[in-house]
Gaussian input, Z-matrix of N, CA and C with variables (Angstrom, degrees):
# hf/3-21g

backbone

0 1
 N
 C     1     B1
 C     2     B2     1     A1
 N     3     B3     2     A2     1     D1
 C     4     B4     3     A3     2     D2
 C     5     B5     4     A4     3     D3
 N     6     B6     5     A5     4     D4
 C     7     B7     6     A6     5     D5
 C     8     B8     7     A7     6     D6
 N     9     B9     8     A8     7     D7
 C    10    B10     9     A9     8     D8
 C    11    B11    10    A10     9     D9
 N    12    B12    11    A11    10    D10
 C    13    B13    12    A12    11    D11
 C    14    B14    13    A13    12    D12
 N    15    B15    14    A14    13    D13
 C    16    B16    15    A15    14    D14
 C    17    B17    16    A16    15    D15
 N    18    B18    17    A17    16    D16
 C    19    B19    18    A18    17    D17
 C    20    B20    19    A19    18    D18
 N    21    B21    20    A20    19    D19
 C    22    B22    21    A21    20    D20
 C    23    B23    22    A22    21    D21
 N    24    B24    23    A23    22    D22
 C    25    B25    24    A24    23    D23
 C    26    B26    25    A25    24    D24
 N    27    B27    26    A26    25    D25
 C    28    B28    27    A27    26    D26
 C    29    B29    28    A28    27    D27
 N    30    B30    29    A29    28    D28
 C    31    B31    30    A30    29    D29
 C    32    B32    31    A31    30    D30
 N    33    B33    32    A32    31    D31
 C    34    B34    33    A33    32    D32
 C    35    B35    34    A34    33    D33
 N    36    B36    35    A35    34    D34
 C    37    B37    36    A36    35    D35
 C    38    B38    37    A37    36    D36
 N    39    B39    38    A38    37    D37
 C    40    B40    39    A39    38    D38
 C    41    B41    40    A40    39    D39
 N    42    B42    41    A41    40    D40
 C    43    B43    42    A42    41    D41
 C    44    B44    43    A43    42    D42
 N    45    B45    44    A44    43    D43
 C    46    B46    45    A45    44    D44
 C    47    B47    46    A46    45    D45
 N    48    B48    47    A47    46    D46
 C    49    B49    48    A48    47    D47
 C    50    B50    49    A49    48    D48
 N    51    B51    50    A50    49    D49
 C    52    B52    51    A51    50    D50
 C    53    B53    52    A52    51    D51
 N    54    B54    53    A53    52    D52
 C    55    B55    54    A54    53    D53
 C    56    B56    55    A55    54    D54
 N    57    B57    56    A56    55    D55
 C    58    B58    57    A57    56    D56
 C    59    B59    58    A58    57    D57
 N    60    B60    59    A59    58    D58
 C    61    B61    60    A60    59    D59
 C    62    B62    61    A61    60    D60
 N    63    B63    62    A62    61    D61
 C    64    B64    63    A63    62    D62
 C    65    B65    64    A64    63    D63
 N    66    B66    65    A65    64    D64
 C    67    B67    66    A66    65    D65
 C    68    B68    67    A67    66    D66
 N    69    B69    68    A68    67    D67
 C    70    B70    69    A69    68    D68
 C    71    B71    70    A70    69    D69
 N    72    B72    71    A71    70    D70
 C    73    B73    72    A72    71    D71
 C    74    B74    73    A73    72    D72
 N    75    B75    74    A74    73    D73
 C    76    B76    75    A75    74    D74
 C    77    B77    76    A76    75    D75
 N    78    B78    77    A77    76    D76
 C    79    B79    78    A78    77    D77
 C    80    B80    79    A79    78    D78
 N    81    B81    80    A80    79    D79
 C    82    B82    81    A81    80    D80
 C    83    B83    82    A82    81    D81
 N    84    B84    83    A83    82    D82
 C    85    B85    84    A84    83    D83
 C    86    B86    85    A85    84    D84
 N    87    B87    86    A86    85    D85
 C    88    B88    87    A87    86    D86
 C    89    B89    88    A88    87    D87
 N    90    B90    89    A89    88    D88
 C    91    B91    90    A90    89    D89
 C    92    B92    91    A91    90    D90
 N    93    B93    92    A92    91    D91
 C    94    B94    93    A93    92    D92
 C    95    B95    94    A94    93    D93
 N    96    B96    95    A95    94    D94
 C    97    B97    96    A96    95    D95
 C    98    B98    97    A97    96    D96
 N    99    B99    98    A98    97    D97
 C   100   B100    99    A99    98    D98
 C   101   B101   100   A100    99    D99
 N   102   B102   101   A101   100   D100
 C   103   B103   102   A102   101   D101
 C   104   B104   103   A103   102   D102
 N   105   B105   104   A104   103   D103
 C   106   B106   105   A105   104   D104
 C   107   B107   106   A106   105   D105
 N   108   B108   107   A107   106   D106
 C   109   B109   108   A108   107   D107
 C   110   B110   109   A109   108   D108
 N   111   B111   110   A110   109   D109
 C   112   B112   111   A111   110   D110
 C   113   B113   112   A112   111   D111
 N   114   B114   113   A113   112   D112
 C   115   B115   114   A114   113   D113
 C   116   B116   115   A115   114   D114
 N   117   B117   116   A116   115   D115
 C   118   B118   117   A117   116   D116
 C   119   B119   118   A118   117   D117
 N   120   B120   119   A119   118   D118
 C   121   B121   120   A120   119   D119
 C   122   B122   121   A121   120   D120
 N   123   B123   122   A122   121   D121
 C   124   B124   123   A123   122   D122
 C   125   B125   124   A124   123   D123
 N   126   B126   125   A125   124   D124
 C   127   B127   126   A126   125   D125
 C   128   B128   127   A127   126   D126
 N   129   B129   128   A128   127   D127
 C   130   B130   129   A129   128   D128
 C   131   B131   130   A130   129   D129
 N   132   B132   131   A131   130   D130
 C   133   B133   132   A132   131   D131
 C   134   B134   133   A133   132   D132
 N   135   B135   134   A134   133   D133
 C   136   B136   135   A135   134   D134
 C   137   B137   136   A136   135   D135
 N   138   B138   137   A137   136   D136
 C   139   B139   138   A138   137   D137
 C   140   B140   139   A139   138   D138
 N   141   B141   140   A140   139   D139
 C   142   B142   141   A141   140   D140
 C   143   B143   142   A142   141   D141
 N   144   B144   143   A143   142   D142
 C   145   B145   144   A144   143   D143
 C   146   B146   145   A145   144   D144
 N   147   B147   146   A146   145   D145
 C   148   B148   147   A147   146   D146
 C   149   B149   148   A148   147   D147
 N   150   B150   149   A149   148   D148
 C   151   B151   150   A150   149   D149
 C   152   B152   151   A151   150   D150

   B1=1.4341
   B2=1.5273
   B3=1.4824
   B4=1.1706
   B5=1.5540
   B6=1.0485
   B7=1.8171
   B8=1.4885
   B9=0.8623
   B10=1.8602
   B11=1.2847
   B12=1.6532
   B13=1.0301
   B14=1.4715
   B15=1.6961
   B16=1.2580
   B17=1.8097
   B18=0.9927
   B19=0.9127
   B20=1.8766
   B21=1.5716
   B22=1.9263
   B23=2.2179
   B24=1.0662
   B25=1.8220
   B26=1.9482
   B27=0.6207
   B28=1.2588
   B29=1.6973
   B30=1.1994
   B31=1.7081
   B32=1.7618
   B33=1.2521
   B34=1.5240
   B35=1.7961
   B36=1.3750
   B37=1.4168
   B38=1.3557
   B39=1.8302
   B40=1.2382
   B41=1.4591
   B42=1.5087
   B43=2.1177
   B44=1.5217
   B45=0.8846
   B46=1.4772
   B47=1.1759
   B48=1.1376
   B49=1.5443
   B50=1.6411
   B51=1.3556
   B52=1.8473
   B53=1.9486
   B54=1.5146
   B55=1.7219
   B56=1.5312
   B57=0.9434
   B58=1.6665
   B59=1.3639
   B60=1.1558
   B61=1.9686
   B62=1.4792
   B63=1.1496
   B64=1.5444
   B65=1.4138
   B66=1.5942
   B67=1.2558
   B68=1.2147
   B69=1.1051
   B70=1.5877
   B71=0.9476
   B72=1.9909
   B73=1.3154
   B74=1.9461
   B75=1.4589
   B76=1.3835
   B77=1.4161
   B78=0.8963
   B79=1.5979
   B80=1.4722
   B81=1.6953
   B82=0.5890
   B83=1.5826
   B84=1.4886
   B85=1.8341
   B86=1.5569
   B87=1.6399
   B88=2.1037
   B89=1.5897
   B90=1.5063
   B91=1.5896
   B92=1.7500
   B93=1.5904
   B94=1.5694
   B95=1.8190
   B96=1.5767
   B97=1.6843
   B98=1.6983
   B99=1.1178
   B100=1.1692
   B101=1.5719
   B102=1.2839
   B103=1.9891
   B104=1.6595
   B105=1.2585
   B106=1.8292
   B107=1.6452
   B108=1.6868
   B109=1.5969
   B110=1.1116
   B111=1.4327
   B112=1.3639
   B113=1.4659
   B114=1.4473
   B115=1.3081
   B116=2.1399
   B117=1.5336
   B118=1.7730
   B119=1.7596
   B120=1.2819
   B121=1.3266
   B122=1.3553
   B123=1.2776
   B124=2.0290
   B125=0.9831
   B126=1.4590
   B127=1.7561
   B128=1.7566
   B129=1.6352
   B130=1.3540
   B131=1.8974
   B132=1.2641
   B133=1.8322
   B134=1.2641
   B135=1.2933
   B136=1.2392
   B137=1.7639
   B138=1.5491
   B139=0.6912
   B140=1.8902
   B141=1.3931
   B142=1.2434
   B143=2.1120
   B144=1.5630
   B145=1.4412
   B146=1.2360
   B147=1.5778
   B148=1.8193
   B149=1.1441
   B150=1.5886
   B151=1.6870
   B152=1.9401
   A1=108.45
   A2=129.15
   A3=126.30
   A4=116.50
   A5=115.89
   A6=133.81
   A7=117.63
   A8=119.58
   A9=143.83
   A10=89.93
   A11=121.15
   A12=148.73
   A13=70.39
   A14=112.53
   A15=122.83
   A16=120.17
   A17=140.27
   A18=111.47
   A19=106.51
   A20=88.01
   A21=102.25
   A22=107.75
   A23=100.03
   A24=111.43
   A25=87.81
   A26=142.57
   A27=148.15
   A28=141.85
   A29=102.60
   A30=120.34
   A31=91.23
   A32=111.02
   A33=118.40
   A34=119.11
   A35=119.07
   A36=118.79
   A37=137.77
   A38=110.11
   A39=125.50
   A40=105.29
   A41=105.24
   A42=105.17
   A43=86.89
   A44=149.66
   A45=134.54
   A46=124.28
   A47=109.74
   A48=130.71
   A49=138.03
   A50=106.17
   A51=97.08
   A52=121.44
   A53=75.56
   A54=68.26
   A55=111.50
   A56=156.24
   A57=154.51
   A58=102.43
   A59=118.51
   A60=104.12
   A61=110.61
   A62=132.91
   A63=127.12
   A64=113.85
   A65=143.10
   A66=147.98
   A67=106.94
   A68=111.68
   A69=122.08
   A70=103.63
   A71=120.83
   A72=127.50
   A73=122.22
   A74=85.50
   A75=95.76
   A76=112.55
   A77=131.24
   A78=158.88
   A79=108.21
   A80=120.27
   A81=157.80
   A82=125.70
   A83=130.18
   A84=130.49
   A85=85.64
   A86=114.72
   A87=104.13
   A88=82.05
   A89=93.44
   A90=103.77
   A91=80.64
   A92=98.94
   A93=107.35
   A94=107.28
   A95=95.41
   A96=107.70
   A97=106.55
   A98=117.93
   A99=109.74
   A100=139.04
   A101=106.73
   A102=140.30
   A103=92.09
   A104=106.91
   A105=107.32
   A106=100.97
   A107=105.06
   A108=80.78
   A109=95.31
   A110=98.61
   A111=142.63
   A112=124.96
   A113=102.76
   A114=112.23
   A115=95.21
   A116=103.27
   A117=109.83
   A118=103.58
   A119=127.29
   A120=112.90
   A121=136.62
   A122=116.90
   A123=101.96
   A124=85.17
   A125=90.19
   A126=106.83
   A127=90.14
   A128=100.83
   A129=109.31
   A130=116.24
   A131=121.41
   A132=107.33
   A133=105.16
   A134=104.86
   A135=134.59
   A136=114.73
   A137=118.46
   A138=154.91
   A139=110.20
   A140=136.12
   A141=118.30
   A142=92.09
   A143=94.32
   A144=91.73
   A145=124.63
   A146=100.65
   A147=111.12
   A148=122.60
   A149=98.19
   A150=94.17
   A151=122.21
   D1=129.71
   D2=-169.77
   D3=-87.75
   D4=-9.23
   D5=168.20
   D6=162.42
   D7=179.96
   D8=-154.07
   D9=-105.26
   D10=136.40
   D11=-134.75
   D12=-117.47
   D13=151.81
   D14=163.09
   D15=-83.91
   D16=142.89
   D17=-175.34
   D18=-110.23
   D19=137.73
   D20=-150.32
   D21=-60.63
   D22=-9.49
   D23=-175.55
   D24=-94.91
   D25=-84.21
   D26=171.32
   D27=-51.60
   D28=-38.72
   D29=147.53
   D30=82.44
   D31=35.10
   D32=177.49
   D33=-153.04
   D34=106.69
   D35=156.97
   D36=18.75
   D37=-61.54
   D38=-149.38
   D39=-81.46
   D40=-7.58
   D41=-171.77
   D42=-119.08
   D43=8.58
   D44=178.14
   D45=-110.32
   D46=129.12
   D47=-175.75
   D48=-102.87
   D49=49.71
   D50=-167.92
   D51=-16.59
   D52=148.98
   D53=-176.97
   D54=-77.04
   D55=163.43
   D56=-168.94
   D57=-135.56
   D58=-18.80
   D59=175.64
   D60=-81.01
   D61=95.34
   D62=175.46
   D63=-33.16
   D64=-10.17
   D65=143.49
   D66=-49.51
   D67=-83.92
   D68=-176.15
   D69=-25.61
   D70=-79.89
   D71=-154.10
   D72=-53.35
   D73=-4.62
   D74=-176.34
   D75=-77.18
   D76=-1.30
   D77=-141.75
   D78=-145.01
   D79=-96.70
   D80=179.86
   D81=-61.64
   D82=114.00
   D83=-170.53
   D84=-70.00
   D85=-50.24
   D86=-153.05
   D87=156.96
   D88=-166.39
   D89=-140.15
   D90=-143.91
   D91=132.95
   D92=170.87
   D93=-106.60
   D94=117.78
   D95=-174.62
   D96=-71.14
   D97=-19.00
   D98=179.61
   D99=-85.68
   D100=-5.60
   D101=-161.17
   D102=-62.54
   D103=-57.65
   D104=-146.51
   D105=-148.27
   D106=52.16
   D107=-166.21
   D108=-73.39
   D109=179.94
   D110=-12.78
   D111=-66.57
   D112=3.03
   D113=-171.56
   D114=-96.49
   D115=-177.64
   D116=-171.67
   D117=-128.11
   D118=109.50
   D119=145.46
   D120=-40.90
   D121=132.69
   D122=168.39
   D123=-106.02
   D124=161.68
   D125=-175.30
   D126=-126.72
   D127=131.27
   D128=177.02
   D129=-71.36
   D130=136.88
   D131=171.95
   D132=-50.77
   D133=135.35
   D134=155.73
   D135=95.47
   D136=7.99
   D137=140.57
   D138=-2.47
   D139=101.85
   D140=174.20
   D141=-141.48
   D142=140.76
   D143=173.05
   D144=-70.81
   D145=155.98
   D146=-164.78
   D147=91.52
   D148=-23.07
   D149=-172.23
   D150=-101.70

């Protein structure tokens, strides 16, 4: 893996989670651990805040 995806709600590494189910990812960029813990946001592709 060439580096850690930023994660697009936060604009930092350390909460982001690629998605790993090739289902999912078909859909889905990954999941920010930090949104609602203990619980995970997914973040839909293409996904930008505000919008």
């Amino acid at each position: 893996m060439a580096g850690k995806q930023n994660c697009p709600i936060h604009a930092t590494p350390e909460c982001f989670e690629p998605a790993l189910d090739p289902i999912v990812a078909k859909a889905y960029d990954g999941y920010c651990t930090k949104i609602e813990y203990p619980y995970v946001r997914i973040i839909p592709k293409g996904w930008k805040p505000g919008a």
